[in-house]
Every structure is written in C-alpha cells, then in structure tokens.
PDB file of N, CA, C and O in Angstrom:
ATOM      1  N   UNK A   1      17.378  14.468  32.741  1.00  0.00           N
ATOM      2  CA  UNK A   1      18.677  14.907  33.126  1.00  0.00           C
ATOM      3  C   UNK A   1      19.614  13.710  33.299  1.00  0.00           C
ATOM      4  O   UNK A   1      20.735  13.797  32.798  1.00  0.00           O
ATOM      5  N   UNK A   2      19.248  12.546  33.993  1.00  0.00           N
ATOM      6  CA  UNK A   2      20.023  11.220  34.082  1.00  0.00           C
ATOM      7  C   UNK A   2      20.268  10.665  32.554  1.00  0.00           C
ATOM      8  O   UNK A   2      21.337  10.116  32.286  1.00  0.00           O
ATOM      9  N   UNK A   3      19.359  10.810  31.674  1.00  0.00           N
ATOM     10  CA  UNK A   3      19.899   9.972  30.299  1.00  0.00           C
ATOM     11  C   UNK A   3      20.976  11.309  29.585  1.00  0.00           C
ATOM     12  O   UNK A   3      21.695  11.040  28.623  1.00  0.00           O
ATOM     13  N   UNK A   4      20.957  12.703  30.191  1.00  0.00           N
ATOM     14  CA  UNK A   4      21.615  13.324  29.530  1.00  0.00           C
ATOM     15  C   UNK A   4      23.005  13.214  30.061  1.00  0.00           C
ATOM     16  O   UNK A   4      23.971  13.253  29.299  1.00  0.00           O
ATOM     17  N   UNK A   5      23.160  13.036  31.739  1.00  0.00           N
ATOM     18  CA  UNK A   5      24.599  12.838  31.988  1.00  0.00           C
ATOM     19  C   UNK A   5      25.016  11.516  31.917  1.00  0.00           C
ATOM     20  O   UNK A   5      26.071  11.137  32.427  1.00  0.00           O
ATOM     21  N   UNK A   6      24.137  10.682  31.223  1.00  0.00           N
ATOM     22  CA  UNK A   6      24.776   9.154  30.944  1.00  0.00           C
ATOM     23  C   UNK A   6      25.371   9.216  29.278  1.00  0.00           C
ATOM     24  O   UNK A   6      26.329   8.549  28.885  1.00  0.00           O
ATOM     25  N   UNK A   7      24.592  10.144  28.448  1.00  0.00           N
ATOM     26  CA  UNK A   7      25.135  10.239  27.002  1.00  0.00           C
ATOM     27  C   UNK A   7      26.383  10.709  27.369  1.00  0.00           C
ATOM     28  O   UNK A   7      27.404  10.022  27.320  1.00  0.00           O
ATOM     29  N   UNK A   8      26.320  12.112  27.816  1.00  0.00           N
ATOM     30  CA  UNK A   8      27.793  12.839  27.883  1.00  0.00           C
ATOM     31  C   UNK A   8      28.604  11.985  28.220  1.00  0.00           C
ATOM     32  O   UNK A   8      29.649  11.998  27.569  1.00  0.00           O
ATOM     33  N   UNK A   9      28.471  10.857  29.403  1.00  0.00           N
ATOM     34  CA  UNK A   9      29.443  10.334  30.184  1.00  0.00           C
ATOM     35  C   UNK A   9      30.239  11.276  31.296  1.00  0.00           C
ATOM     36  O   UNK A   9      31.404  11.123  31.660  1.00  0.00           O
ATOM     37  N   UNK A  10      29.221  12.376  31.775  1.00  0.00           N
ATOM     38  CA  UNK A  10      29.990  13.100  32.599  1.00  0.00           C
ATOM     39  C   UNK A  10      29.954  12.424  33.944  1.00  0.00           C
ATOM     40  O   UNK A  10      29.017  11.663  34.185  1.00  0.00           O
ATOM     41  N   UNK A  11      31.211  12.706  35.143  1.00  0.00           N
ATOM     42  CA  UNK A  11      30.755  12.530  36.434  1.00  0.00           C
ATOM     43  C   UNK A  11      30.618  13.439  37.444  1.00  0.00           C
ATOM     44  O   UNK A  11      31.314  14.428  37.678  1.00  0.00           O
ATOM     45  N   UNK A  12      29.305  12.866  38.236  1.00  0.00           N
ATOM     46  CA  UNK A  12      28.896  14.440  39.256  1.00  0.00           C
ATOM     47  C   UNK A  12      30.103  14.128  40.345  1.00  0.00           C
ATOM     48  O   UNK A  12      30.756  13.117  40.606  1.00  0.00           O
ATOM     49  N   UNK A  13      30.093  14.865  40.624  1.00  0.00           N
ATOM     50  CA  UNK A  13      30.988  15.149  42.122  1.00  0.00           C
ATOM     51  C   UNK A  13      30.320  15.299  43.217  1.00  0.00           C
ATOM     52  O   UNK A  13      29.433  16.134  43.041  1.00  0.00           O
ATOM     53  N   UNK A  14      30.332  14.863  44.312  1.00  0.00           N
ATOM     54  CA  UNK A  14      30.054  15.372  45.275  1.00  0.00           C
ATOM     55  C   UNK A  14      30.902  16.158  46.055  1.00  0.00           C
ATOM     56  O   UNK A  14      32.104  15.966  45.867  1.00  0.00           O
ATOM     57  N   UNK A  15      30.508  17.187  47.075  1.00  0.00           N
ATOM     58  CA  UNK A  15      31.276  18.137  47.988  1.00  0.00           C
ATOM     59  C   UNK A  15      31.707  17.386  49.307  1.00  0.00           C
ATOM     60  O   UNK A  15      30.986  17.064  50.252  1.00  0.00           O
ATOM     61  N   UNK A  16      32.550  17.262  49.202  1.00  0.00           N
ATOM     62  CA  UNK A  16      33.307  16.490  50.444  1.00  0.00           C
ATOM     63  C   UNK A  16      33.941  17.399  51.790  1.00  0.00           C
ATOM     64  O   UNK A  16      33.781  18.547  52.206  1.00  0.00           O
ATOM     65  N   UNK A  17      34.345  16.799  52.001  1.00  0.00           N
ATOM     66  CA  UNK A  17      35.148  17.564  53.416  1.00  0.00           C
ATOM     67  C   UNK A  17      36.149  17.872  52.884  1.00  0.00           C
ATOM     68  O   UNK A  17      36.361  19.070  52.695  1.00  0.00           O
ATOM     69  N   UNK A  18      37.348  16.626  52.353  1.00  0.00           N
ATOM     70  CA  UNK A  18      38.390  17.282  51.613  1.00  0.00           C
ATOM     71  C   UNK A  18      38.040  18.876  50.508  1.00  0.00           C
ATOM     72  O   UNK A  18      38.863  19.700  50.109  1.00  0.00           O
ATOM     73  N   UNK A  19      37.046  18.849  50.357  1.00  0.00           N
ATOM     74  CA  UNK A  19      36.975  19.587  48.992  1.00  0.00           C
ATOM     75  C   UNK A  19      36.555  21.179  49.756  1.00  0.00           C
ATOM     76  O   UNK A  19      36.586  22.309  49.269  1.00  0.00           O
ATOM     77  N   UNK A  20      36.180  20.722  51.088  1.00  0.00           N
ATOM     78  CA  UNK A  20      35.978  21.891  52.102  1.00  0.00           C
ATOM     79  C   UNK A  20      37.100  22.680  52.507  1.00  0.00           C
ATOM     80  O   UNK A  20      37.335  23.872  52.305  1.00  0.00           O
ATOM     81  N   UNK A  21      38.006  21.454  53.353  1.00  0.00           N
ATOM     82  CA  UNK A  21      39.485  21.945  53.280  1.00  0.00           C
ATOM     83  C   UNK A  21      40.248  22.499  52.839  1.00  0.00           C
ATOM     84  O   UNK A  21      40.871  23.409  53.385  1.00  0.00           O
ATOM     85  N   UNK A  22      40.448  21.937  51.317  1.00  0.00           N
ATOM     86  CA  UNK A  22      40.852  23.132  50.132  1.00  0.00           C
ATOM     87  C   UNK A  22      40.560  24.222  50.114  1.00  0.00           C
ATOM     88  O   UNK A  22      41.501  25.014  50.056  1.00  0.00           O
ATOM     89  N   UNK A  23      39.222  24.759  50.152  1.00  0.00           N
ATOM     90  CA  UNK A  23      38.245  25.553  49.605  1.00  0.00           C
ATOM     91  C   UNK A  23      39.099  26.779  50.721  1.00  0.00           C
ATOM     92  O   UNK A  23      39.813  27.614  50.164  1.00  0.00           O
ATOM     93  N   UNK A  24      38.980  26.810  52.156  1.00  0.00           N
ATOM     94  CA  UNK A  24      39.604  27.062  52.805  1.00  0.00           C
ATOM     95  C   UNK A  24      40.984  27.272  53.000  1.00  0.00           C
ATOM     96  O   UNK A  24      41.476  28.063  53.806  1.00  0.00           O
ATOM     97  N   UNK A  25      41.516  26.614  52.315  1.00  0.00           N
ATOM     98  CA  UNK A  25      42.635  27.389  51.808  1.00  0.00           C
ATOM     99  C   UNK A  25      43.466  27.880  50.948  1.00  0.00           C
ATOM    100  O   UNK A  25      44.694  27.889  51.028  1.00  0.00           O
ATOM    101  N   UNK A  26      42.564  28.438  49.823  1.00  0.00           N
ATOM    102  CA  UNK A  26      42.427  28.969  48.479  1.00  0.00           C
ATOM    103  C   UNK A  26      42.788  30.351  48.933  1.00  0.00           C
ATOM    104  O   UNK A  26      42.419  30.786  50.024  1.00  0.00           O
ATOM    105  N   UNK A  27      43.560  31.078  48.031  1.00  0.00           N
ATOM    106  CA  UNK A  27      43.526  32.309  48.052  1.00  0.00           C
ATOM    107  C   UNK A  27      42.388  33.260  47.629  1.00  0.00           C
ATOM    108  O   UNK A  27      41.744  32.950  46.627  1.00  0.00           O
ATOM    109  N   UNK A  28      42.022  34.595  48.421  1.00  0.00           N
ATOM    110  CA  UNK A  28      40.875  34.769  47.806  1.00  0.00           C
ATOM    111  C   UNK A  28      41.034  35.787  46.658  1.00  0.00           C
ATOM    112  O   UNK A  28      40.699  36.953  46.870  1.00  0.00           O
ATOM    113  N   UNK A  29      41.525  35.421  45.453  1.00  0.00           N
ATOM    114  CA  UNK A  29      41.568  35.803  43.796  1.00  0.00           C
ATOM    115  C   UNK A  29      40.022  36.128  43.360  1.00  0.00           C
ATOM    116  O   UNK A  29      39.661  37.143  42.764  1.00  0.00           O
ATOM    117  N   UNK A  30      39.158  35.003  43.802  1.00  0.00           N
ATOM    118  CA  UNK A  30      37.939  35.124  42.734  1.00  0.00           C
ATOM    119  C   UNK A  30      36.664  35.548  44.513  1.00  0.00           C
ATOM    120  O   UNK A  30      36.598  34.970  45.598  1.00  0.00           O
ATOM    121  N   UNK A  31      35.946  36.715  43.978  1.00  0.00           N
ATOM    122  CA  UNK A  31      35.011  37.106  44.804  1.00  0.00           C
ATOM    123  C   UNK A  31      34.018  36.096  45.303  1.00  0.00           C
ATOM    124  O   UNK A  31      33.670  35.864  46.461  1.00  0.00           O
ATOM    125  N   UNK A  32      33.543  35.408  43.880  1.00  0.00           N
ATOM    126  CA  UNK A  32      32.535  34.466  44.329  1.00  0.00           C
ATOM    127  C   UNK A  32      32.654  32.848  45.236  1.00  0.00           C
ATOM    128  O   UNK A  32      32.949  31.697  44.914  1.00  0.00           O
ATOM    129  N   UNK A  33      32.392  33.287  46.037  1.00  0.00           N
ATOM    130  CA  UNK A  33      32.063  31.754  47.100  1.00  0.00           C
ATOM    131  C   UNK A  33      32.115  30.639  46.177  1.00  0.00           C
ATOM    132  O   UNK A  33      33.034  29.847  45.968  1.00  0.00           O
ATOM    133  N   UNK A  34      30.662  30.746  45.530  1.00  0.00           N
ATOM    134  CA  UNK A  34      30.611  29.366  44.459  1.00  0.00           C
ATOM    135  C   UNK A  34      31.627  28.581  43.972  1.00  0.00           C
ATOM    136  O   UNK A  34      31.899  27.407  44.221  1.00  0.00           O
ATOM    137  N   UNK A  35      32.460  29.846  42.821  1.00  0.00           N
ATOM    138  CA  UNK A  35      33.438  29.476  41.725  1.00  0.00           C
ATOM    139  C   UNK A  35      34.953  28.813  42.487  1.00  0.00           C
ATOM    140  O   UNK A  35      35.897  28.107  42.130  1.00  0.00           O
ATOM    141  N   UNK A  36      34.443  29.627  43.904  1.00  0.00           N
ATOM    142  CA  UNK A  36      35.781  29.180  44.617  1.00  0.00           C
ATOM    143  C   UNK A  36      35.607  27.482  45.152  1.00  0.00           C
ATOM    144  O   UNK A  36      36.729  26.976  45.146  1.00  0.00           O
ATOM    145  N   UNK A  37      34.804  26.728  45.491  1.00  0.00           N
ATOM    146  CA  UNK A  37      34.239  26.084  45.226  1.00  0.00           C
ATOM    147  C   UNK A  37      35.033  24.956  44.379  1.00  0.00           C
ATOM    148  O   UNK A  37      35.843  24.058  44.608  1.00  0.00           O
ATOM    149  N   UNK A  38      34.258  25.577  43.126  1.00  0.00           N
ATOM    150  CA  UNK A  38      34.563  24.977  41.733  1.00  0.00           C
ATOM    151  C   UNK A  38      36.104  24.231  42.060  1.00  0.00           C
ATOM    152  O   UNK A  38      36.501  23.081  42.249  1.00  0.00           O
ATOM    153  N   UNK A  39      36.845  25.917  41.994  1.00  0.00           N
ATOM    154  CA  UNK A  39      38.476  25.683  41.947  1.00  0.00           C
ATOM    155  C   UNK A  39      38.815  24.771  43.133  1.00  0.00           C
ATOM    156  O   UNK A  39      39.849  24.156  42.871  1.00  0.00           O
ATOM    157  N   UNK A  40      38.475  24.553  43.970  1.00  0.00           N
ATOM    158  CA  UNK A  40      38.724  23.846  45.503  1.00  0.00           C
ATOM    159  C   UNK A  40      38.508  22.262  44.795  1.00  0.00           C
ATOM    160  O   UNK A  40      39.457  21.489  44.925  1.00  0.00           O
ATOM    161  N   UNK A  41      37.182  21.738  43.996  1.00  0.00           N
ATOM    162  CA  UNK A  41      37.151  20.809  43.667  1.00  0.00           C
ATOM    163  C   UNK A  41      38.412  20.201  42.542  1.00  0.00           C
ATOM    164  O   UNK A  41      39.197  19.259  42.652  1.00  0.00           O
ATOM    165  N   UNK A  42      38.234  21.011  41.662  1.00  0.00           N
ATOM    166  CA  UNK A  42      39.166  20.760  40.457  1.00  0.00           C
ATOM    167  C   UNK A  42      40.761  20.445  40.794  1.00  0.00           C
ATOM    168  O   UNK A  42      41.421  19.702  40.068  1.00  0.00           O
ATOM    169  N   UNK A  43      41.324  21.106  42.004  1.00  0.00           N
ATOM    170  CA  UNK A  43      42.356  21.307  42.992  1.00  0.00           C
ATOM    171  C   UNK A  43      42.807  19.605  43.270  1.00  0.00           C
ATOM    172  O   UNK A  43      43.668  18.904  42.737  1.00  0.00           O
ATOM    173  N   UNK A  44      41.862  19.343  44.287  1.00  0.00           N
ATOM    174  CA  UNK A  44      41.603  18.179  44.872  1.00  0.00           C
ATOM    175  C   UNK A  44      41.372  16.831  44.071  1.00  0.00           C
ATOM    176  O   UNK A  44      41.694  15.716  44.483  1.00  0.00           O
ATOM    177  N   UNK A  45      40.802  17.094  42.945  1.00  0.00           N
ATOM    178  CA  UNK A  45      40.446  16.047  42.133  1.00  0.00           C
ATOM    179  C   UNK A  45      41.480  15.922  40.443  1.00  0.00           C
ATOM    180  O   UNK A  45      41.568  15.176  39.468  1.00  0.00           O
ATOM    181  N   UNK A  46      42.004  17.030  40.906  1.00  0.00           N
ATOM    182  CA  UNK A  46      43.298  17.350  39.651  1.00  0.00           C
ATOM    183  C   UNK A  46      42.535  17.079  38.249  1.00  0.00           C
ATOM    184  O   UNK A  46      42.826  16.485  37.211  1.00  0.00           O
ATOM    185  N   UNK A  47      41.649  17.651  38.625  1.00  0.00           N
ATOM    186  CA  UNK A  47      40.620  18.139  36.672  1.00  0.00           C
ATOM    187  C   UNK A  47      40.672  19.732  36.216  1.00  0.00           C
ATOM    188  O   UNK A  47      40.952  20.827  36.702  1.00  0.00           O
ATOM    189  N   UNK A  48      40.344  19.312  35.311  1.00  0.00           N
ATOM    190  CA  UNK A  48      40.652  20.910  34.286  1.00  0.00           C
ATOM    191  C   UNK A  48      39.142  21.678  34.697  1.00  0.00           C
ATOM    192  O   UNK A  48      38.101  21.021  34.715  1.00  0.00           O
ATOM    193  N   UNK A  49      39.168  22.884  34.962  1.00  0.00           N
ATOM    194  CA  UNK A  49      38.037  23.760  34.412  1.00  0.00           C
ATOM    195  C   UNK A  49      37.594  24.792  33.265  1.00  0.00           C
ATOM    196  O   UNK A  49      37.833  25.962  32.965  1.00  0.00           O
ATOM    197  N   UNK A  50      37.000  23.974  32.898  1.00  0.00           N
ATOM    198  CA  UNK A  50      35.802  25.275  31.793  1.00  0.00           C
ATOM    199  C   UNK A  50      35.587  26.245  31.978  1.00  0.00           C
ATOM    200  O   UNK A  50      34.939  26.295  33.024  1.00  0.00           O
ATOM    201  N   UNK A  51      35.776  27.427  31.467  1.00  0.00           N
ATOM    202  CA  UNK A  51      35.165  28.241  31.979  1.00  0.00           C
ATOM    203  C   UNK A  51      35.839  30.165  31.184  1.00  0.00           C
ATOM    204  O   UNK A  51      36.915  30.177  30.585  1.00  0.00           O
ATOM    205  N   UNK A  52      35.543  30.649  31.242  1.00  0.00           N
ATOM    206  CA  UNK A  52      35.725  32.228  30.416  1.00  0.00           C
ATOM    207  C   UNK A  52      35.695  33.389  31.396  1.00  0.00           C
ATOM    208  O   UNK A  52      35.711  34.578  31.076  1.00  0.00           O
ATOM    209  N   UNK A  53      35.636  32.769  32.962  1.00  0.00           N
ATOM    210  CA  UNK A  53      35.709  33.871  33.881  1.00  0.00           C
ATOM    211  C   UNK A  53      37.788  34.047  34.044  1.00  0.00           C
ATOM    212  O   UNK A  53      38.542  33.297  34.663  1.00  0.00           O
ATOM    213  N   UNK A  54      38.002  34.808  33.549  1.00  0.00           N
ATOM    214  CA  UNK A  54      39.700  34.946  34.122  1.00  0.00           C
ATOM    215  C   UNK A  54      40.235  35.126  35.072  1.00  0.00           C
ATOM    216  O   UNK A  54      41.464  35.177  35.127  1.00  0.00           O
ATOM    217  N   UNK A  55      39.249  35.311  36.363  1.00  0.00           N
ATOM    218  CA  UNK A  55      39.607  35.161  38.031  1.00  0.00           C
ATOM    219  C   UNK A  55      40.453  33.405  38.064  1.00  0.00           C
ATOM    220  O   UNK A  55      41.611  33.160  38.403  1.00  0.00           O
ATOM    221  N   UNK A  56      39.681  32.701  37.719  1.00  0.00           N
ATOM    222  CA  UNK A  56      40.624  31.627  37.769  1.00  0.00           C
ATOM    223  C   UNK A  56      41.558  31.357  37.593  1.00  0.00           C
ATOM    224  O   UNK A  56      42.122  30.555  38.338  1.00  0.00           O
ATOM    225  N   UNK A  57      42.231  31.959  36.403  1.00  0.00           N
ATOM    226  CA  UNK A  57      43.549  31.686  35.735  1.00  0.00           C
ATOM    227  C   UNK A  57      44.737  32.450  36.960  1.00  0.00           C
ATOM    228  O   UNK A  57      45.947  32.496  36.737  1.00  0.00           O
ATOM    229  N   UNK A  58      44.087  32.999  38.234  1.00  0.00           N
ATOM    230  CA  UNK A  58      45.001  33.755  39.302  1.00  0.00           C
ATOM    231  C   UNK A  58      45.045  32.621  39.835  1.00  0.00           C
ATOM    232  O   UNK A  58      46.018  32.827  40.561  1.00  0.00           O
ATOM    233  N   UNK A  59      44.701  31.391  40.086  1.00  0.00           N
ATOM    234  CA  UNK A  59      44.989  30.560  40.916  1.00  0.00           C
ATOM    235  C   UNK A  59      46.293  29.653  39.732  1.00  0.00           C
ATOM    236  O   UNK A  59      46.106  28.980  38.719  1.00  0.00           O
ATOM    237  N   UNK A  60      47.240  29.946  40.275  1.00  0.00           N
ATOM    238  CA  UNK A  60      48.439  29.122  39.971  1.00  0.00           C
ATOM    239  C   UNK A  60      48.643  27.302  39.974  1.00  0.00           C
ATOM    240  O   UNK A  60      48.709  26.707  41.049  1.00  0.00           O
ATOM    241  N   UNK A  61      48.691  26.875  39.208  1.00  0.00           N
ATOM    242  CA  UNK A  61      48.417  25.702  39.122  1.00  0.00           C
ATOM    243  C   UNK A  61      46.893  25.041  38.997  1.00  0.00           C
ATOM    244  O   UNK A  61      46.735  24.040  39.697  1.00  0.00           O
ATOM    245  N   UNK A  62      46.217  25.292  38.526  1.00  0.00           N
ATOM    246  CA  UNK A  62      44.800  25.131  38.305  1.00  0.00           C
ATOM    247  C   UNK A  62      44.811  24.961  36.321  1.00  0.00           C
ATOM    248  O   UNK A  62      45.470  25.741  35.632  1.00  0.00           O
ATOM    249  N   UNK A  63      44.455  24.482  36.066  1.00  0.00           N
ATOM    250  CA  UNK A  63      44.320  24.047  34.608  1.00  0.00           C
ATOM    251  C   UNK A  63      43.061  24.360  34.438  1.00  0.00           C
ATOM    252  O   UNK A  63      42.156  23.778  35.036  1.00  0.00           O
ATOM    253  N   UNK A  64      42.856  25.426  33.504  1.00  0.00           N
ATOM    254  CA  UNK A  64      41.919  26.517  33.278  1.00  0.00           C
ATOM    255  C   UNK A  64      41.810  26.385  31.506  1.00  0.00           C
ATOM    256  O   UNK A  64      42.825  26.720  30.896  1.00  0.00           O
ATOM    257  N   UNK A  65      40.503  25.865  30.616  1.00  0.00           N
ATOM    258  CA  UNK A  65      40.271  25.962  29.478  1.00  0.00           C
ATOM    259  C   UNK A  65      39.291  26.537  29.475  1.00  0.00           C
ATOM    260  O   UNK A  65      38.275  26.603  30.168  1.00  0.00           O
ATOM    261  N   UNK A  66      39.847  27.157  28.236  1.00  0.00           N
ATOM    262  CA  UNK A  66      39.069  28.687  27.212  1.00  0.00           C
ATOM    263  C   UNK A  66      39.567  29.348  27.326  1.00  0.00           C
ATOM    264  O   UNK A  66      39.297  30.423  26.791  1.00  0.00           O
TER     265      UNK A  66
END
C-alpha cells in the first residue's frame, strides 16, 4: 500500500480538530456521517472531491468532480 501511494503521489490526510470543526458546521445535505467528513476535509483543505454521489454537489462551494 506505501509503494502504491508513493507511485500515485497521493497525500493522506489526517483528521484534525480543524477538520472536526467544519464537520460541525456543515449543513446536513448528505445522510452519511462519513462523506460528511470527506466534505469537512476538502472544505478546510480547499481540494476537489471525487466522487458520483450527488448529495455533495448540495454543499455550495465545494468543488465536486464527476
């Protein structure tokens, strides 16, 4: 798994407090805990998400591909 996220060049994230904060004050658009999550990180860290669930695209200002 380490030589695979060193090819990609992806970076992990960790869950922070800031990223807690957010998370908390997200509207609740998408049911799942997790994904909300997701969006809380992407928020905070101003990255795009992947993804084909269209609950996301309710969060306004969130940069949502696919």
């Amino acid at each position: 798994m380490a030589q695979g996220i060193a090819d990609l060049q992806l970076r992990l994230l960790p869950y922070s407090a800031e990223h807690a904060f957010a998370f908390y004050g997200l509207p609740s658009h998408h049911p799942d805990p997790f994904d909300r999550q997701i969006i809380a990180q992407a928020f905070v860290e101003q990255i795009a998400v992947i993804t084909s669930d269209s609950a996301f695209k309710l969060y306004k200002g969130l940069d949502v591909i696919w």
